[in-house]
C-alpha positions as CSV (number, residue, x, y, z in Angstrom):
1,X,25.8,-5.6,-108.4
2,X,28.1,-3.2,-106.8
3,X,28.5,-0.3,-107.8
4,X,32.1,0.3,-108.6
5,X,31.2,-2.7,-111.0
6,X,28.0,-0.6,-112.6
7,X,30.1,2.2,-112.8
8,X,32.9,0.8,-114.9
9,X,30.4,-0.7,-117.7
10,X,27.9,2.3,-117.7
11,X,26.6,1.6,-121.4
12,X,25.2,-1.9,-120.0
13,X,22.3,0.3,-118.4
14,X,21.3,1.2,-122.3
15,X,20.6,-3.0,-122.4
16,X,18.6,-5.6,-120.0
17,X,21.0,-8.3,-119.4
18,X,17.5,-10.7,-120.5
19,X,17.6,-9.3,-123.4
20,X,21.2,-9.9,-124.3
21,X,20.9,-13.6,-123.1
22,X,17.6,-13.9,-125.5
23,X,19.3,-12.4,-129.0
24,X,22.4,-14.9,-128.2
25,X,20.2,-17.6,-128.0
26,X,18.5,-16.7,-131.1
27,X,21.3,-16.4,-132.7
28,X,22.5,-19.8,-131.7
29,X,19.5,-21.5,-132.8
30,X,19.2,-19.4,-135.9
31,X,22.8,-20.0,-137.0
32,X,22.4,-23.4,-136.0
33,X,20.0,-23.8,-138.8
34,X,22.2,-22.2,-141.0
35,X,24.8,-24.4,-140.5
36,X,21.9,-28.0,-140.9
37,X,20.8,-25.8,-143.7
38,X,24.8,-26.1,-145.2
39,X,25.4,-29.3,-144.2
40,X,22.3,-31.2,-146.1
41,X,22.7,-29.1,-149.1
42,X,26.4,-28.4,-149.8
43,X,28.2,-30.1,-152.5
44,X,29.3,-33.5,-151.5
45,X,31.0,-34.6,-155.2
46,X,33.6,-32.3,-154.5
47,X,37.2,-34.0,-153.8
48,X,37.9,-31.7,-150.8
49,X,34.7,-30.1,-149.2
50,X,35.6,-28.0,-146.8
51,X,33.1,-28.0,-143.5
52,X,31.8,-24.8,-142.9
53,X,29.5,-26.2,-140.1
54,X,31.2,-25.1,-136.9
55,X,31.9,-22.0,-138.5
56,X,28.4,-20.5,-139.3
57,X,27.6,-21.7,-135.8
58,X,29.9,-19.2,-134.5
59,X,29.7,-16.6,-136.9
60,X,26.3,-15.9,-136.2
61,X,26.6,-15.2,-132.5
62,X,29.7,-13.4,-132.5
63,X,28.4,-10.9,-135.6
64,X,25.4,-11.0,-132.9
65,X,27.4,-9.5,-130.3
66,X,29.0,-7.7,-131.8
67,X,26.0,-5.9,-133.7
68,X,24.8,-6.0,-129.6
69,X,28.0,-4.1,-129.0
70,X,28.2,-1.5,-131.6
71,X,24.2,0.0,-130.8
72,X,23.3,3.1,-132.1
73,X,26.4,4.2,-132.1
74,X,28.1,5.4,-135.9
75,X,31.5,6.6,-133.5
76,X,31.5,2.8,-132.1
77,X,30.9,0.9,-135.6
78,X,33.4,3.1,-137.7
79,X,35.9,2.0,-134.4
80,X,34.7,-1.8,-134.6
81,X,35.1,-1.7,-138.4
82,X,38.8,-0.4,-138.1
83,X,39.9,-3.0,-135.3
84,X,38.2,-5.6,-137.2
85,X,39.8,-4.6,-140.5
86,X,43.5,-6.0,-139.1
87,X,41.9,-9.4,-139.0
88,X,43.8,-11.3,-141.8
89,X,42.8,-15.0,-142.3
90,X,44.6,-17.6,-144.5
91,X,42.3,-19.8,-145.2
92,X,40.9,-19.4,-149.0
93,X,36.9,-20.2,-149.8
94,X,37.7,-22.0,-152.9
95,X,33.3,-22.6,-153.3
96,X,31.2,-19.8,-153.9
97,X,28.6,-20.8,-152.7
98,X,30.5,-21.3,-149.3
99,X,30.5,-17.6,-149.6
100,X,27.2,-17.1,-149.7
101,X,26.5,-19.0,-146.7
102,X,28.7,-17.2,-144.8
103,X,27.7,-13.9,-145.8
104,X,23.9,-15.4,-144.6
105,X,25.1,-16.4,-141.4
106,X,26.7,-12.9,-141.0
107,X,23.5,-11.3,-142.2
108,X,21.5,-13.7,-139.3
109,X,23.7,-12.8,-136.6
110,X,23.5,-9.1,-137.8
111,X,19.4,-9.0,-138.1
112,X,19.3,-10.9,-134.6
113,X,21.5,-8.5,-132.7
114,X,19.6,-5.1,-134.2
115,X,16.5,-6.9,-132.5
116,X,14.5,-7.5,-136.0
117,X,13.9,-11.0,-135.8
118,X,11.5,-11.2,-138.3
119,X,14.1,-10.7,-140.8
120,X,15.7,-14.3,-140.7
121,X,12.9,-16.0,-139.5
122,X,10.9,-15.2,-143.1
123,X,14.4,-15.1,-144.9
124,X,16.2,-18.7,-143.9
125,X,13.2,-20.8,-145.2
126,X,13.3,-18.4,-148.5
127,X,17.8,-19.2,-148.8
128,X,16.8,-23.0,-147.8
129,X,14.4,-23.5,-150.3
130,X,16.9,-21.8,-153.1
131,X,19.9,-24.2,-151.6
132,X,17.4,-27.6,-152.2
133,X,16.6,-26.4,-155.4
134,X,19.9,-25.4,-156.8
135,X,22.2,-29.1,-154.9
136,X,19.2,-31.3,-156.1
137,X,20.8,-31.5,-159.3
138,X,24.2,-31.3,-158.1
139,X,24.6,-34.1,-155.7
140,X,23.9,-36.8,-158.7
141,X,27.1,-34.9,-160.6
142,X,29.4,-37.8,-161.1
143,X,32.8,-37.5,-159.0
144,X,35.9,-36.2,-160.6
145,X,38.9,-38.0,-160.8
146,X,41.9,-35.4,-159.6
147,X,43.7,-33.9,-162.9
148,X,47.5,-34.9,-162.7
149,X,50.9,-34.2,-164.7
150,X,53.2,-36.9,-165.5
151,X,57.0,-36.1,-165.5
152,X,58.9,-39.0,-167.2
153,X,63.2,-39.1,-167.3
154,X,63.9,-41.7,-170.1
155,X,66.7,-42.7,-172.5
156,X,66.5,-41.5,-175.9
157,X,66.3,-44.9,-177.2
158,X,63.2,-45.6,-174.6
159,X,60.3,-46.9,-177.0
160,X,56.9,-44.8,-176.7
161,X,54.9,-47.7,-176.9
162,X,54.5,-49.1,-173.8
163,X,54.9,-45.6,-171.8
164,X,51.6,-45.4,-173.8
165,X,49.9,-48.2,-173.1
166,X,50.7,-47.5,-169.2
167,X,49.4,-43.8,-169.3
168,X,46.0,-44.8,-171.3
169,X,45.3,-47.4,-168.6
170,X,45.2,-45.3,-165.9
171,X,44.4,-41.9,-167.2
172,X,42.2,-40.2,-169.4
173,X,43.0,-39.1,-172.4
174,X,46.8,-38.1,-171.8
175,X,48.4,-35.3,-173.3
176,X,52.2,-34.6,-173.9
177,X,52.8,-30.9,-172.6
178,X,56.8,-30.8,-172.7
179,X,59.7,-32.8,-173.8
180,X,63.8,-31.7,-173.3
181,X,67.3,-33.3,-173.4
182,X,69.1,-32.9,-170.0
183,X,72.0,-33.5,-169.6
184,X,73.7,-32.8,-172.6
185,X,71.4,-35.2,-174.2
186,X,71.9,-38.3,-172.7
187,X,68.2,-38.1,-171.1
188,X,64.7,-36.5,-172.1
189,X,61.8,-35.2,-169.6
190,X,58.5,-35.6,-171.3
191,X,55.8,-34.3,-169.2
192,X,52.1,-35.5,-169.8
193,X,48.8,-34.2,-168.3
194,X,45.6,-36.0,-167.7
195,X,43.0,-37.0,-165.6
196,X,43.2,-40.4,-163.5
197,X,40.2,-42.6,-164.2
198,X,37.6,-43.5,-161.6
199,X,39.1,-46.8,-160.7
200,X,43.0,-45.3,-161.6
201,X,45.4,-45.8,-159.1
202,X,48.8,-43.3,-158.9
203,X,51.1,-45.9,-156.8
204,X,50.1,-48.5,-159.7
205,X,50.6,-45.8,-162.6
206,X,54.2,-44.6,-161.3
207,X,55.1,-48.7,-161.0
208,X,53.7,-49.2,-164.7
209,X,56.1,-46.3,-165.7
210,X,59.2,-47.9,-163.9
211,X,59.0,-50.7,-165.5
212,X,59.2,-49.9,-169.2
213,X,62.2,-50.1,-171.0
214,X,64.1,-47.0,-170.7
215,X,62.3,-45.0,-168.4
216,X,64.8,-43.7,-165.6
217,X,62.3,-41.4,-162.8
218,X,58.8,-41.0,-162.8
219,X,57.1,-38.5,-160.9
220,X,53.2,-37.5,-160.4
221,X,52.2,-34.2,-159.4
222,X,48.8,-34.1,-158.6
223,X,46.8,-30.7,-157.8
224,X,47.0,-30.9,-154.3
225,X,50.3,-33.3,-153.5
226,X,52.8,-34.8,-155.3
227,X,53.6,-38.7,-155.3
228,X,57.0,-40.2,-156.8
């Protein structure tokens, strides 16, 4: 290389460029195993699993570079650590155990760039073995129906009968949270909360409701969107 080049980057002489290229590959085939290792074991009854996959992935061989980056050097980690500390990222890991697979794929990328590869090679069949054992019971967990709340606008006069019968059908066990007069009393909001059953559909729920007698606006807020 020239040597203008060699002179600008001086602290690549501390590392062989084969080295570098062999702990990035590591860590891409050891974080790729995380990732398989996530992806056949995560939680698949949940209603919104978020895919961690790419993620890992990356994760590893960037905490690989950077660990490749910072050396021996406390002056250079303490500087990492504080330009790394204005990262901010919006995204919320609602799972737990997402956590933990991230902090493993952190803790693989880290091992891999301070050269001990012996520390996720004996450690990733150990956290694989502990992820079979604890989703073997957990992926026959029966699926659960999103929990929803019911606001109803009726008449006075509107008979709770059939409002009811509608609810039962397609939720279970529904509970009355609220009821008000608005508007000076010529209308009453009763709020309900339940759970839609398994074969429970919203759209058919909210027509059910509009078409008992004295029921003037339905809506149904689920957890995660609302449908009127």
């Amino acid at each position: 290389m020239p040597t203008w080049f060699t002179d600008a980057f001086p602290s690549d002489a501390e590392l062989r460029w084969m080295n570098i290229v062999i702990r990035l590959l590591a860590a891409l085939v050891l974080g790729s195993l995380v990732s398989i290792i996530y992806a056949t074991t995560r939680r698949r009854y949940a209603a919104a699993a978020t895919d961690l996959s790419q993620t890992l992935l990356l994760l590893a061989v960037v905490i690989a570079m950077i660990t490749l980056a910072i050396g021996d050097s406390t002056a250079r980690a303490f500087s990492l650590v504080g330009a790394l500390a204005i990262v901010r990222f919006r995204s919320v890991v609602e799972d737990p155990r997402d956590t933990a697979f991230v902090i493993l794929a952190v803790a693989v990328g880290l091992a891999v760039g301070a050269g001990f590869i012996l520390v996720p090679l004996i450690g990733l069949p150990i956290a694989a073995i502990i992820a079979w054992a604890f989703c073997k019971n957990r992926l026959a967990a029966p699926v659960l129906a999103p929990s929803c709340r019911v606001i109803l606008r009726t008449t006075p006069e509107c008979p709770a009968g059939p409002i009811r019968e509608a609810l039962t059908t397609h939720l279970d066990r529904p509970q009355p949270r609220r009821i008000e007069t608005v508007k000076k009393g010529t209308l009453v909001d009763v709020v309900y909360s339940g759970r839609m059953n398994r074969d429970g559909d919203g759209h058919a729920l909210v027509r059910a409701l509009q078409a008992c007698p004295g029921v003037v606006g339905v809506e149904l807020v689920f957890a995660e969107k609302t449908m009127n």
